[in-house]
C-alpha positions in Angstrom: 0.0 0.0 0.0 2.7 2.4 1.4 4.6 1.8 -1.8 1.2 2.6 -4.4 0.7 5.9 -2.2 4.6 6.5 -2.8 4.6 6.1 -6.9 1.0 8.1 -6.8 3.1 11.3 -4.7 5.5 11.3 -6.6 3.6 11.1 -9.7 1.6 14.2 -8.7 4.4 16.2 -7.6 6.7 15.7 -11.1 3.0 16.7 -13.1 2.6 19.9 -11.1 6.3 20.9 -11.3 6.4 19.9 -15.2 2.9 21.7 -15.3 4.3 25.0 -13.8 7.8 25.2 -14.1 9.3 21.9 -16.0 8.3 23.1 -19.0 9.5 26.2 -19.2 13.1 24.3 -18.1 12.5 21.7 -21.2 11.8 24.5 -23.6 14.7 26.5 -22.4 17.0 22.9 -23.0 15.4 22.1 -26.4 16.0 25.7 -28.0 19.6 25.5 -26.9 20.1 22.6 -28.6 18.0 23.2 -31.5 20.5 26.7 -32.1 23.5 24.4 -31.9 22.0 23.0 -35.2 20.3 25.4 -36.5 20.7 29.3 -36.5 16.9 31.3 -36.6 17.0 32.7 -39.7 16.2 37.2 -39.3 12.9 38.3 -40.1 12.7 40.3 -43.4 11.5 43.7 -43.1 9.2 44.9 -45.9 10.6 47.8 -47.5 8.2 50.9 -46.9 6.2 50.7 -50.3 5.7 46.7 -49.7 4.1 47.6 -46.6 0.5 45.6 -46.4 -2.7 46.6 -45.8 -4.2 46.0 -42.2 -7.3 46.2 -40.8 -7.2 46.9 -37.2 -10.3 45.8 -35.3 -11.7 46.7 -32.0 -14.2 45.1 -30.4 -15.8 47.0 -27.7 -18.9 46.5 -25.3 -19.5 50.0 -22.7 -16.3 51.1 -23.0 -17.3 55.2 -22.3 -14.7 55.4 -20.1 -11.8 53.9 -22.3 -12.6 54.6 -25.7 -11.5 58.3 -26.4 -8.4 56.9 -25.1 -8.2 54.1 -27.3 -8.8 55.6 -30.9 -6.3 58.5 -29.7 -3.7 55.3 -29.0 -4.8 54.0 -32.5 -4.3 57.2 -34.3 -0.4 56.9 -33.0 0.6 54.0 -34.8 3.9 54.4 -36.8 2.0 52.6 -39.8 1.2 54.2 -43.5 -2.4 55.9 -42.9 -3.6 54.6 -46.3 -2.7 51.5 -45.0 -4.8 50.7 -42.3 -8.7 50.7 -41.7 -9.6 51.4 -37.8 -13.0 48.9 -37.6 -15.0 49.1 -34.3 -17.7 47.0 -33.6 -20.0 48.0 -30.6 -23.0 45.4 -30.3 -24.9 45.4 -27.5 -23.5 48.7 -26.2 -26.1 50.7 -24.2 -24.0 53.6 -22.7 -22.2 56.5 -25.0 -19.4 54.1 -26.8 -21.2 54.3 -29.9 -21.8 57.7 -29.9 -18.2 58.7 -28.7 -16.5 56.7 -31.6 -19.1 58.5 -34.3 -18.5 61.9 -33.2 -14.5 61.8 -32.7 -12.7 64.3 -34.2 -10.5 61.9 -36.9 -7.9 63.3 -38.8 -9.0 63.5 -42.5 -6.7 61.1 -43.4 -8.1 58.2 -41.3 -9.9 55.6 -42.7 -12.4 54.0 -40.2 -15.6 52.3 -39.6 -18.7 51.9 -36.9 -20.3 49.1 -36.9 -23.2 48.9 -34.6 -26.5 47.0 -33.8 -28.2 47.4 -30.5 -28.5 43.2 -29.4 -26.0 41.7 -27.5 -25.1 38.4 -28.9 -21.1 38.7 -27.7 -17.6 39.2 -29.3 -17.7 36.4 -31.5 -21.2 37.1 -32.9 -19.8 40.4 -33.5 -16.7 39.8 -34.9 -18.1 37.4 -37.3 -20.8 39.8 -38.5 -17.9 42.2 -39.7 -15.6 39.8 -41.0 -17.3 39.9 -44.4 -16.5 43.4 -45.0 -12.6 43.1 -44.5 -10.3 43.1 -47.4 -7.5 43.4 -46.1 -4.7 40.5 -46.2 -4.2 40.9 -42.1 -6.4 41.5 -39.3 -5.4 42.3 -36.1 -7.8 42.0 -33.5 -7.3 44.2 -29.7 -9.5 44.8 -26.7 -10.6 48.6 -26.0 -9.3 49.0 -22.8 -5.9 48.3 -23.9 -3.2 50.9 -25.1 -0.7 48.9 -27.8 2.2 50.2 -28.8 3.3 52.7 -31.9 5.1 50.0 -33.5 3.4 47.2 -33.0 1.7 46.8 -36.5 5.2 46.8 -38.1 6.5 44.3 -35.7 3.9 42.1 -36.5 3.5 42.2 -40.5 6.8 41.4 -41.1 6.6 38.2 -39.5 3.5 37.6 -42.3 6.6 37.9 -45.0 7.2 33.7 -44.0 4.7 32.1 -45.5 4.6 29.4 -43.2 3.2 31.8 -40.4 -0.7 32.2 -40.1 -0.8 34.6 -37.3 1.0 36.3 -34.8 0.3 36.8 -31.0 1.1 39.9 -29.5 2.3 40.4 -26.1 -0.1 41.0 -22.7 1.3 43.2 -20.4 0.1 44.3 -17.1 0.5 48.4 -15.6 0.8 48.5 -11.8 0.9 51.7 -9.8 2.9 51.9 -6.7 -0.5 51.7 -4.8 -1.7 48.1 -6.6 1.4 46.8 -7.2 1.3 44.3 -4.0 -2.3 43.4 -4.7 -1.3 42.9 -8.2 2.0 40.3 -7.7 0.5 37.6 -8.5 -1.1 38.8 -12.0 1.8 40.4 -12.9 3.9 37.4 -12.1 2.0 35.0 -14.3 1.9 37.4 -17.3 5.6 37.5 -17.4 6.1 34.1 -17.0 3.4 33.6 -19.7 5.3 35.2 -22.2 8.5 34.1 -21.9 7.3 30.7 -22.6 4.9 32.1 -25.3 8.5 33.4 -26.3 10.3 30.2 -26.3 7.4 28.2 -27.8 7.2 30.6 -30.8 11.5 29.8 -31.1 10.5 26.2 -31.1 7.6 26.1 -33.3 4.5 27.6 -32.5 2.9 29.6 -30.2 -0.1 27.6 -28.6 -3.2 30.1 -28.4 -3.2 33.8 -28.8 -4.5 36.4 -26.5 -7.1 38.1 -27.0 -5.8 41.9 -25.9 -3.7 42.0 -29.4 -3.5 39.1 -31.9 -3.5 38.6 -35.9 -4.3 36.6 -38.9 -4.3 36.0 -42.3 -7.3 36.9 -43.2 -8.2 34.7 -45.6 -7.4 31.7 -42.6 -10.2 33.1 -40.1 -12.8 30.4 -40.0 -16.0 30.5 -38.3 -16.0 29.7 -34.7 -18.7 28.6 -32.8 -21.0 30.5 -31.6 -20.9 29.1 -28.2 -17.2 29.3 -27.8 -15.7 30.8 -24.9 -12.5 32.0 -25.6 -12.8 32.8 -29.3 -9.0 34.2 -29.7 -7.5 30.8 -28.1 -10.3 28.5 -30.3 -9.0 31.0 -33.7 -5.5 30.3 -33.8 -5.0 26.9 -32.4 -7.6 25.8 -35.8 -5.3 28.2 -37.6 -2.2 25.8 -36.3 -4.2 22.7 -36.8 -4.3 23.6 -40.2 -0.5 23.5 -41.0 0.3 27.4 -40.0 2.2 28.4 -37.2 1.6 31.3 -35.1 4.2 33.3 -34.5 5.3 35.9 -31.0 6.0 39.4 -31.3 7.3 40.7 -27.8 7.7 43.8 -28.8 3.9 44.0 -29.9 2.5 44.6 -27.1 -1.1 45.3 -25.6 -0.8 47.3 -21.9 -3.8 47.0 -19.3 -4.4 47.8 -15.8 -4.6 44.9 -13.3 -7.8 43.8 -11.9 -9.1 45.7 -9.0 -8.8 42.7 -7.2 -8.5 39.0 -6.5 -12.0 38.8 -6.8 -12.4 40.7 -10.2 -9.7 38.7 -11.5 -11.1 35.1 -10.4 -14.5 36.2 -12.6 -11.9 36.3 -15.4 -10.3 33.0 -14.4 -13.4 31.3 -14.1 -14.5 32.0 -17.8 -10.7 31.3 -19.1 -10.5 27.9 -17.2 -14.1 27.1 -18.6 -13.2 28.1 -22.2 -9.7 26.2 -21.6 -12.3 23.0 -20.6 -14.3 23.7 -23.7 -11.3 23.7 -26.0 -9.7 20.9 -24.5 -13.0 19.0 -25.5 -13.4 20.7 -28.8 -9.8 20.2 -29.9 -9.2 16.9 -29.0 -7.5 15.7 -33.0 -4.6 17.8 -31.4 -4.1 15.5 -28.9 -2.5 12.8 -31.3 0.9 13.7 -31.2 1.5 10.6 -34.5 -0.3 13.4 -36.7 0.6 17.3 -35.2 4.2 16.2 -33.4 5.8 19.4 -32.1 2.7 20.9 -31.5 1.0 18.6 -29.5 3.8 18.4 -27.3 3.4 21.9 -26.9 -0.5 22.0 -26.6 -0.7 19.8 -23.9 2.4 20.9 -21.9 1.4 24.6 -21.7 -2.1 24.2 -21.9 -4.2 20.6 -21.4 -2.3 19.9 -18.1 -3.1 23.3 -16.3 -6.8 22.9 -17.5 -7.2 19.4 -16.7 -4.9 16.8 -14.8 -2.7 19.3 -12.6 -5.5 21.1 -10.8 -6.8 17.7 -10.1 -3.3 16.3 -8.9 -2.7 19.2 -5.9 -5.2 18.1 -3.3 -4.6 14.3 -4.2 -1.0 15.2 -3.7 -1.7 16.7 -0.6 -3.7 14.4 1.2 -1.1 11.6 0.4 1.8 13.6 1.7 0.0 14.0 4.8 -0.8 10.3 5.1 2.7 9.2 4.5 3.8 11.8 6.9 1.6 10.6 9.6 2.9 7.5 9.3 6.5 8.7 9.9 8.6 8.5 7.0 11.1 11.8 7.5 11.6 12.8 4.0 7.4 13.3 3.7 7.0 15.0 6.9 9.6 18.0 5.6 7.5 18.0 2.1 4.1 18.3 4.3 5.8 21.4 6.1 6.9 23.1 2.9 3.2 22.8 1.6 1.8 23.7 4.9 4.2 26.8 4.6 3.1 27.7 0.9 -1.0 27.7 1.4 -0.6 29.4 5.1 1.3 31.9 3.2 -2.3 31.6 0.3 -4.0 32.3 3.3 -2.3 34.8 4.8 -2.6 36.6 1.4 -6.3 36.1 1.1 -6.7 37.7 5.0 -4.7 40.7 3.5 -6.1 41.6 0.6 -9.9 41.5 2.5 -8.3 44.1 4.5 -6.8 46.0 1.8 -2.9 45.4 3.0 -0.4 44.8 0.5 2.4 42.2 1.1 3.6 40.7 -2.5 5.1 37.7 -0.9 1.9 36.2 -0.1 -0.3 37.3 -3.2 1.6 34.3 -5.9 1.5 31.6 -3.7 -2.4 33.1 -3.0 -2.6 33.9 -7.0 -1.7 30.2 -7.9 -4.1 28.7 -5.8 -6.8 31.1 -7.6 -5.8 30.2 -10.8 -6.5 26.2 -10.1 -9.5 26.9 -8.2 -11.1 28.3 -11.2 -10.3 25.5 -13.0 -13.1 24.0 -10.3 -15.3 26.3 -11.1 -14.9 26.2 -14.8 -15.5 22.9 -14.8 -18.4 23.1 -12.6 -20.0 26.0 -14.9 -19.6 24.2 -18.5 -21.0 20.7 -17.3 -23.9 22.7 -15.9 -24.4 25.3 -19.0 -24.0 28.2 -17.2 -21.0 29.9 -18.7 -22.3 32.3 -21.4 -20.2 33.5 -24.3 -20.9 36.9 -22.6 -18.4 38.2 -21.1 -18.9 39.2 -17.4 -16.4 42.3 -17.3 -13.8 42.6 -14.7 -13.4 45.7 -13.1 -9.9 47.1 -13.5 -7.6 48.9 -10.7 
């Protein structure tokens, strides 16, 4: 018996460290030894008159408070202005956002578009409406309450000059003020973590789902999705991969918001991601056969299956086993119990501060990672019950 609860703990343990930080070691191995080999080739700039055409699409649902801000961000891209069409797409939108984006005060140069319908049917009933009416030969998709960068549609059309690449990923990145930086440690954390492996995974063959805050595609590869999909961007561009493309990772594209305004704002979020992640995972499932998609189901289920599915599932189990074995004295299992004791007192030390608004950052990761899995509960609990709508259920940002 002893020796079954043995192989199970240690089973656990080596999935939750692969899950969280095993793979980002494996990655960083592989792409060492894969530049021994073989050098990455320098992406080739288009020269200024070879420049494509881009539609830049925003997608926005009551954004009166951002979305001034936003088409003043847009009209700073260092990008040709007879080469891009600004598209917004405000469905469902009751307060002023409609109004705000008519009645802006565009340089005569800009070429834009409203696009507008008072039902609510969500972002991917929306963005499919208007996909018809794009002619461009890329499509860059971004949230409204996110500033991007002035270059960020140059560093992502010249990746589109490799044919192999069907679309690139853009980089999340997450502004903290001196008074939320503490409460936001933990988001911030995961986002940089995030994309260094989207980084590596990109160097080794293809990113594995974009996020929504700045992505792009070929235009001519955007498929349908369902209309009951959760987490369109993610469903888009792992179809695009499954279709022989890669998807590429432009760092230095990048798609800045303010962190949630708090724990409890940002598990709404997780609770739909984890639900969509569930959804996929279902959906997907041809990309689990590593005989026919290789590389990239390696990747798919190392970065993404295993945090959706087995490793949330693997912690208590781990737990609960430790704590047996330690009970019945083995030394080495009694000092792994402590350690885990240590790590959720300190989750629950964090959760007791942020109710009372005190910042301490060295509580809010270990307190952030045990979020993030619980929400994978959640999820779960929401998509075998039907209750998780395609509608996004905004999170309040600090």
């Amino acid at each position: 018996m002893d020796i079954f609860l043995k192989i199970t703990f240690w089973s656990c343990l080596g999935l939750v460290f692969y899950t969280y930080l095993g793979y980002g070691l494996v990655l960083y191995v592989l792409l060492k030894i894969k530049n021994l080999f073989k050098k990455r080739p320098p992406v080739v700039e288009s020269a200024e008159k070879d420049l494509p055409q881009v539609t830049f699409v925003v997608a926005a649902y009551n954004e009166e408070g951002y979305i001034e801000d936003k088409i003043r961000n847009n009209l700073a891209f260092d990008y040709p202005r007879d080469k891009i069409h600004f598209l917004f797409v405000t469905d469902g939108s009751d307060d002023r956002t409609p109004l705000l984006i008519e009645n802006f005060d565009y340089p005569k140069d800009v070429s834009w578009k409203l696009y507008h319908k008072p039902e609510r049917a969500g972002k991917i009933a929306a963005v499919e409406r208007i996909m018809e009416f794009v002619t461009s030969p890329i499509t860059i998709y971004t949230d409204a309450n996110t500033d991007v960068n002035a270059m960020a549609i140059r560093n992502i059309v010249r990746h589109y000059n490799d044919p192999t690449i069907g679309a690139v990923a853009g980089e999340k990145r997450i502004s903290m003020s001196a008074k939320d930086a503490a409460n936001s440690a933990g988001e911030g954390f995961y986002w940089k973590y995030e994309s260094a492996l989207k980084r590596w995974d990109a160097q080794l063959y293809s990113v594995v789902g974009a996020a929504g805050e700045l992505f792009s595609i070929r235009t001519d590869l955007y498929t349908p999705v369902p209309p009951d999909t959760i987490i369109e961007d993610f469903f888009l561009t792992l179809t695009i991969s499954r279709n022989g493309y890669r998807v590429m990772y432009e760092p230095d594209a990048f798609a800045v918001e303010t962190s949630s305004a708090s724990i409890q704002e940002e598990l709404k979020r997780k609770i739909r991601i984890a639900a969509g992640g569930l959804q996929a995972v279902y959906r997907l499932a041809p990309l689990l056969n590593i005989f026919k998609y290789g590389l990239l189901t390696f990747q798919y289920v190392s970065h993404r299956v295993l945090r959706w599915t087995l490793t949330p599932v693997a912690l208590p189990i781990l737990f609960i086993i430790n704590l047996i074995l330690a009970i019945k004295g083995y030394p080495l299992f009694q000092i792994i119990l402590g350690l885990q004791v240590i790590f959720y007192l300190a989750a629950f030390c964090g959760y007791l501060l942020e109710k009372q608004k005190i910042k301490f950052k060295a509580f809010f990761i270990p307190y952030y990672f045990c979020i993030m899995n619980y929400a994978v509960y959640r999820g779960f609990l929401r998509i075998i019950g039907g209750r998780q709508s395609v509608m996004w259920e905004k999170a309040k940002r600090a």
